[in-house]
C-alpha positions, 0 to 999 in steps of 0.5 A, a space after each residue: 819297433 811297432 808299426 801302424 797298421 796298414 789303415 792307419 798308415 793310409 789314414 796318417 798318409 791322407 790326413 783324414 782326421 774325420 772318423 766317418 771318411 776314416 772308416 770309409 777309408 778302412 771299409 775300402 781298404 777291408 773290402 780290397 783286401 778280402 778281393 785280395 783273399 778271394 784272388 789269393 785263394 782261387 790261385 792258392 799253390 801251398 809253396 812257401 811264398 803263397 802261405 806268407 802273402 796269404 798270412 799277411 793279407 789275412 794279418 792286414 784284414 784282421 787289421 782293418 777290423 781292428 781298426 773298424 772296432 777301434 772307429 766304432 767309439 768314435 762314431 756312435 750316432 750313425 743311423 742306417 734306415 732299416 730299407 737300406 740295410 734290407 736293401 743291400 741284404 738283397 744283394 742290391 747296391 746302395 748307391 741305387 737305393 740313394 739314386 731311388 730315393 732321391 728320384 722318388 723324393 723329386 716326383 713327391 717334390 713335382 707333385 706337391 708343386 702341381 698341388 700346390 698351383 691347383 689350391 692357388 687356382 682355386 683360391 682365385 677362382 673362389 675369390 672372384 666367385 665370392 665377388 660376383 656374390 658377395 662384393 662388400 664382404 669380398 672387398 673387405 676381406 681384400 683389405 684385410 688381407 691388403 693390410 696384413 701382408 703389409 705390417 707382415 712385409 715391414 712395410 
């Protein structure tokens, strides 16, 4: 009788249906398991019982590769900004890259909004300076613009 590979036990046992939180789930689990090797390995004694549990935790990361492989057809639109990937290829964590990020994007927000204010203070001291020079012309345009913010409102 065959078994569900270790992933896919997890993933049954969740009930992610989802295939991005499943392979999240299976690049965890892919990552434990190379931990698991490394532990293995560095307190490697060649006694029977060691070669079996290292066998079967080698078994179970081919496992999360197959499983990762199998993902693969479910989930095809994933794109990786090429920064994130130099960045982690710089031995850098991603979560900082997106700390970073969103970090660089809010002062970009700050300062379109300081900006934004200086045009909004211009345009007000333009238009008093427009009506001390040119009233007729000046209350026109007021008007004009009275009225098209009205038939813009519904009003």
């Amino acid at each position: 009788m065959a078994t569900a590979s270790e992933p896919e036990q997890t993933l049954q046992q969740n009930g992610h249906s989802d295939p991005r939180t499943q392979l999240e789930d299976t690049i965890d689990s892919l990552l434990v398991k190379i931990w698991e090797i490394m532990v293995q390995l560095n307190d490697y004694n060649p006694n029977p019982d060691q070669k079996w549990v290292l066998s079967r935790t080698l078994s179970d990361l081919a496992d999360c590769f197959e499983e990762i492989h199998k993902l693969q057809e479910k989930i095809k639109h994933i794109e990786v900004p090429l920064e994130v990937i130099e960045y982690i290829d710089e031995g850098r964590n991603p979560d900082k890259f997106m700390i970073d990020y969103v970090e660089e994007v809010m002062e970009e927000s700050a300062s379109m909004n300081v900006k934004n204010e200086a045009i909004q203070d211009f345009s007000k001291l333009l238009l008093e300076q427009l009506q001390e020079s040119f009233p007729e012309q000046t209350d026109f345009y007021k008007q004009c613009q009275s009225s098209k913010s009205k038939t813009t409102n519904g009003h």
